[in-house]
C-alpha positions in Angstrom: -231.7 -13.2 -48.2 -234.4 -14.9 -46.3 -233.4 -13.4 -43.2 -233.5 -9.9 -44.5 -237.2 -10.2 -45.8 -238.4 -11.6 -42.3 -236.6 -9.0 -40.5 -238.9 -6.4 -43.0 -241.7 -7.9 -42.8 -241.6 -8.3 -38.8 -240.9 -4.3 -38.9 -243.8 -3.6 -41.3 -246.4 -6.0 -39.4 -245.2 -4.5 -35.6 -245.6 -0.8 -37.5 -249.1 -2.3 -38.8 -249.9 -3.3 -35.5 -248.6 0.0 -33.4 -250.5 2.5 -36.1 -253.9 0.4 -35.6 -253.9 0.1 -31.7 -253.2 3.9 -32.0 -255.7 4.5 -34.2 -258.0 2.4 -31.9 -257.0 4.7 -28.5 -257.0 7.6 -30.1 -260.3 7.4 -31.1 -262.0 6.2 -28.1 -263.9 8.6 -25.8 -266.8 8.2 -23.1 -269.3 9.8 -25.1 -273.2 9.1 -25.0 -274.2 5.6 -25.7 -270.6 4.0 -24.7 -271.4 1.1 -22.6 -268.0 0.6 -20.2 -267.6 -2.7 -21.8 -267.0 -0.6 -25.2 -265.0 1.8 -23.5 -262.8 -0.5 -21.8 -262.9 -3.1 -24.8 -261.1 -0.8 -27.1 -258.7 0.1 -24.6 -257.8 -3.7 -23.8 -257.6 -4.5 -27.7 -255.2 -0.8 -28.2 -252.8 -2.8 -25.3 -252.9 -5.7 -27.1 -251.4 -4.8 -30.1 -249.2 -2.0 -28.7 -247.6 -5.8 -26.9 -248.2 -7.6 -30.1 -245.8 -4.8 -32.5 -243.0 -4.7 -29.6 -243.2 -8.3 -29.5 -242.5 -7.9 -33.4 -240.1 -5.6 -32.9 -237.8 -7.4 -30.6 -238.1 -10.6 -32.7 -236.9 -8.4 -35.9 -233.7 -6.8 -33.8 -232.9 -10.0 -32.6 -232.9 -11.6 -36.1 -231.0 -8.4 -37.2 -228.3 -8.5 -34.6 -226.3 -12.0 -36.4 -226.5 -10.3 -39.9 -225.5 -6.7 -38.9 -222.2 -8.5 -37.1 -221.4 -10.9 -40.2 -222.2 -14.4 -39.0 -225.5 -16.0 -39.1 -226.2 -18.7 -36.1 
């Protein structure tokens, strides 16, 4: 049961993390008054957390893998 709940909330904290770096890049623009550090700022912290939920995401599949196959290690 424990394992389940992990596995969720590693899913739900990588989606968290995915929908806020693309929130982040897909609101970023070289517009007037964007300094480069800004600019570039945003798109370093939208990478970030694109690496942070796969890194979520691969923990959660590879804690899903022993239950789905019937033995727990």
């Amino acid at each position: 049961m424990r394992e389940d709940l992990q596995v969720y909330l590693f899913l739900f904290v990588g989606s968290l993390c995915l929908l806020l770096a693309s929130l982040f890049a897909g609101n970023v623009e070289w517009a007037l008054g964007t300094t480069s550090t800004s600019f570039y700022g945003t798109v370093f912290v939208s990478f970030i957390l694109i690496l942070i939920a796969g890194i979520f995401w691969v923990s959660a599949a590879k804690l899903l893998r022993p239950i789905r196959h019937g033995h727990a290690e």
